[in-house]
C-alpha positions in Angstrom: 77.3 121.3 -86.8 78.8 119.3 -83.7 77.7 115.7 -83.6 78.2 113.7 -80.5 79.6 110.6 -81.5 79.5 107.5 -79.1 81.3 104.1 -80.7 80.8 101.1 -78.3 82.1 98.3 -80.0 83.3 94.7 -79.5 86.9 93.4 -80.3 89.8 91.3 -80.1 91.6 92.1 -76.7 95.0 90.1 -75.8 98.2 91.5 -75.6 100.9 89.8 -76.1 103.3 88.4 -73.0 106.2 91.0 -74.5 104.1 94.0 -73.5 103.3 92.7 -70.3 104.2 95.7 -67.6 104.6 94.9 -64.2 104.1 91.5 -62.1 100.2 90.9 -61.0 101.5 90.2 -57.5 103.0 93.7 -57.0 101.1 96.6 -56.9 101.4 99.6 -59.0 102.4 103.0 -57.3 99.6 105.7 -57.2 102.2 108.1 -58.4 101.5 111.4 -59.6 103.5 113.3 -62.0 104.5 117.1 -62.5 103.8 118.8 -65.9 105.9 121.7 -66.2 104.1 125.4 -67.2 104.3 126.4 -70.7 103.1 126.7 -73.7 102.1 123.6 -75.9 100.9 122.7 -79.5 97.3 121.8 -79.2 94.5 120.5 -81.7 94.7 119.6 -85.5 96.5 121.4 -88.5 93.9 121.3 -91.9 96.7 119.3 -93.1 96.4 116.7 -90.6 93.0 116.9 -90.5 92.7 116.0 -94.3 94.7 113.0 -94.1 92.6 111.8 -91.5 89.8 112.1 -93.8 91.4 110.9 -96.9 92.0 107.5 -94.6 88.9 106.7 -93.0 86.3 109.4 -94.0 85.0 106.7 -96.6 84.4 103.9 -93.7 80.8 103.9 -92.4 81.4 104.5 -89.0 83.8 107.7 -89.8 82.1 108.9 -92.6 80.2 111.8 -90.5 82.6 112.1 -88.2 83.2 115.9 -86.6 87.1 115.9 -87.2 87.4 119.5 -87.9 86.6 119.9 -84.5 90.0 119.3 -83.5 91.0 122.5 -85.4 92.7 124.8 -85.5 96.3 123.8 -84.5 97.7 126.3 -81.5 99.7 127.2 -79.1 98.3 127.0 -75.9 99.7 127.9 -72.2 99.1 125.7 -69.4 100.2 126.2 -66.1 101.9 123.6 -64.1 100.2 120.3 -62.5 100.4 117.0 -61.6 98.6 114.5 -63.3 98.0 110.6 -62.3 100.7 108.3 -64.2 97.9 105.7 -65.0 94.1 106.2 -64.9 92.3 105.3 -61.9 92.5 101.5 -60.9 89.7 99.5 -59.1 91.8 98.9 -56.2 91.7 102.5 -55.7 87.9 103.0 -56.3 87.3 100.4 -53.9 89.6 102.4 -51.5 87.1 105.5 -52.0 83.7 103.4 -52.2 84.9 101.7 -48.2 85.8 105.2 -47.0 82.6 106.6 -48.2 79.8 104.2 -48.9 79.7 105.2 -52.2 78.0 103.3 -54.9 79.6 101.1 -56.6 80.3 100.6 -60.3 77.0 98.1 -62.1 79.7 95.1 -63.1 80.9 94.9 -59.4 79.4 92.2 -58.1 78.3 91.9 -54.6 79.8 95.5 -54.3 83.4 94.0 -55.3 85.9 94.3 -58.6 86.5 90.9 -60.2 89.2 88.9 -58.7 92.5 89.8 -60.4 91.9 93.4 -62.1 92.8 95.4 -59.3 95.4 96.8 -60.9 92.8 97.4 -64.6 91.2 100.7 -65.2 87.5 101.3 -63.2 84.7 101.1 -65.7 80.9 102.1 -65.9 81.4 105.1 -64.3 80.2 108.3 -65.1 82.1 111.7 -65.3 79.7 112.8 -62.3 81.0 109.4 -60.3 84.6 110.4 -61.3 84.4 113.8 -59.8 83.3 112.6 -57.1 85.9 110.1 -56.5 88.7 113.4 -57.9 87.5 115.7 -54.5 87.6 112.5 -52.1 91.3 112.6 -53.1 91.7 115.8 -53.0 92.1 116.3 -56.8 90.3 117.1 -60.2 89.9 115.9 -63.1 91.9 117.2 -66.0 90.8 119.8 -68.4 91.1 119.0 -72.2 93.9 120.8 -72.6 95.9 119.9 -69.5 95.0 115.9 -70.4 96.8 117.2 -74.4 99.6 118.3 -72.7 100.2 115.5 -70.3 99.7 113.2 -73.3 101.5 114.5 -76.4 103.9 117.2 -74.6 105.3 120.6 -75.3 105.5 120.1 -79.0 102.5 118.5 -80.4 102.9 115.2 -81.1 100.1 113.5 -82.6 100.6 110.1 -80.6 102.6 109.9 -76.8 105.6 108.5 -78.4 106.0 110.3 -81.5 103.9 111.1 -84.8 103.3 107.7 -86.4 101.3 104.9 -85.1 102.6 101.8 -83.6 100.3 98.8 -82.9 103.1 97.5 -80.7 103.1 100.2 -78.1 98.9 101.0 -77.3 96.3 98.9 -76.2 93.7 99.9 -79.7 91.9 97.5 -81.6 95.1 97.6 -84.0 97.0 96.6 -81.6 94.7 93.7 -80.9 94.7 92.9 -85.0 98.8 92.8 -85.3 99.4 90.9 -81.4 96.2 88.5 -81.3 97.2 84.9 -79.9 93.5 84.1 -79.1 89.6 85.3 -79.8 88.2 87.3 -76.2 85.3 89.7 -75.9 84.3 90.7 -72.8 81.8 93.5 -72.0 83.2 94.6 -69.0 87.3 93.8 -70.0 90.0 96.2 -70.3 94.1 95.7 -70.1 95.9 96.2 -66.9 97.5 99.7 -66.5 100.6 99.8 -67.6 100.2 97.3 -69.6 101.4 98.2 -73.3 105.1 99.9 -72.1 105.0 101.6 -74.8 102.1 104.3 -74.2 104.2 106.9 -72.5 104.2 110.1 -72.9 107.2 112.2 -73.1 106.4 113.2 -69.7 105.9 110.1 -68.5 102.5 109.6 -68.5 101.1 106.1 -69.1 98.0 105.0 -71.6 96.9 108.3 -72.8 96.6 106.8 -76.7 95.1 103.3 -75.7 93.1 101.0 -73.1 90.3 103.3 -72.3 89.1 106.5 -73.4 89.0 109.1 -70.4 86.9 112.0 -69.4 88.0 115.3 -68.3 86.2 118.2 -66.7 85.7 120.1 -70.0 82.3 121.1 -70.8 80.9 120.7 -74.7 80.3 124.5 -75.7 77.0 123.7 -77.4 75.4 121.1 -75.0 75.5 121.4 -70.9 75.1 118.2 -70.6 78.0 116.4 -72.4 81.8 116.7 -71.6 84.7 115.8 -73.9 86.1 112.7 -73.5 89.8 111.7 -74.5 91.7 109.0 -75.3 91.2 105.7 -77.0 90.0 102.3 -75.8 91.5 98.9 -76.4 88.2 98.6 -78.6 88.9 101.9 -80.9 91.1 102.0 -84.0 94.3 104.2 -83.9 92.4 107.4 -85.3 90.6 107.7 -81.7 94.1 107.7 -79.7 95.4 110.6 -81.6 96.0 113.3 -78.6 94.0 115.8 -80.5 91.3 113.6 -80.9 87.9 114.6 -78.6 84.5 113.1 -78.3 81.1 114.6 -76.5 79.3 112.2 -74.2 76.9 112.8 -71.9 78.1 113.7 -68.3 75.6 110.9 -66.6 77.0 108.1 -69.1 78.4 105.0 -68.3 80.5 102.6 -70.5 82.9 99.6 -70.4 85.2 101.7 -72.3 85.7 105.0 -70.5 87.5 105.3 -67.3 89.8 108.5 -66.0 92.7 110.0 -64.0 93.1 113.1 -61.8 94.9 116.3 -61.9 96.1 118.1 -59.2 96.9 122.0 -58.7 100.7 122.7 -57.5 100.9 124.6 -54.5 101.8 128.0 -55.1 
């Protein structure tokens, strides 16, 4: 039976000046980025799924874990799109909430993003407010298998770089553990996009394994009220930022660890 499983934890969160991205004064481009049609390997192998199991199933907070949802291991087709490069920043939320009046997210203050994380992902918002801000700009969100695709490419890797973990390439609370210089906790923290250089995918694709988990337009079969959710956060150990890996959360939830990106269609 499908459990939904919701992890909301506090961590260690400083990265490092080595995998420091881009300079704070410059923003980052609002690129998009084309994923080719074709087919891709999506989902778990029981193989994969076991070792999983054999290396956290005995830690509390995995030991009921739904990882056979992942299963079975496929191949999938998916036609061509174009997916954001990073997930949506509060600079650009702000951009929607001015031209609309939208509300905005609970940890604005005074209707305004902390000074200095315009360039970090938006927070506390829920998949509705995403979709929202996804047909202001004329996109979508992703579906769980285009948001695979875009992060592990056409032949199933299990992380965006390759099939081992790295704690010197995502923002996870491993990464936190091997690169700490210094205790912070913040409810409403994340990293600035772009920010560990090494989350990208082989499409190009940036922090689809770490920072913050994402949601995606896909529907839980058994629930109408909960969506998959993707990704891992810079709160989440490296078993979350598996591309295979999904979690159910309600649609209406929001969370200091859950952000998202768009998808657009190609013109035919």
């Amino acid at each position: 039976m499908k459990k939904t499983v919701f992890i909301i934890v506090c961590t260690l969160s400083v990265f490092i000046t080595s995998l420091s991205g881009h300079a704070a004064e410059k923003p980052l481009a609002d690129e998009m980025l084309l994923i080719p049609a074709g087919d891709f390997l999506m989902g778990s192998s029981p193989e994969e799924i076991r070792a999983v199991k054999e290396k956290y199933g005995k830690r509390d907070l995995y030991k009921n874990y739904p990882f056979d949802q992942e299963q079975p291991k496929r191949n999938v087709f998916v036609a061509s799109f174009y997916i954001d490069r990073h997930e949506v920043t509060n600079r650009e939320y702000a951009r929607f909430i001015k031209a609309t009046g939208y509300a905005p997210p609970p940890n604005w203050e005074d209707g305004m993003y902390e000074s200095g994380t315009e360039e970090h992902p938006v927070l506390f918002v829920s998949q509705i407010d995403a979709k929202e801000f996804a047909k202001w700009a004329g996109k979508r969100l992703p579906t769980e298998k285009e948001w695979e695709k875009a992060a592990r490419g056409s032949f199933g890797l299990v992380f965006p770089w390759g099939n081992k973990f790295d704690p010197y390439k995502a923002a996870t609370a491993d990464s936190d553990l091997a690169l700490i210089m210094g205790a912070l906790c913040k409810f409403n923290s994340a990293n600035k996009v772009e920010h560990a250089q090494g989350d990208v995918s082989p499409f190009g694709v940036h922090d689809m394994a770490g920072n913050v988990r994402e949601w995606t337009a896909q529907a839980d079969p058994d629930s109408a009220s909960n969506v998959v959710v993707k990704g891992a956060s810079w709160v989440d150990l490296s078993i979350n930022a598996r591309a295979a890996h999904r979690e159910y959360i309600p649609s209406q939830a929001k969370s200091h660890i859950i952000g998202f990106r768009c998808v657009k269609d190609v013109s035919r």
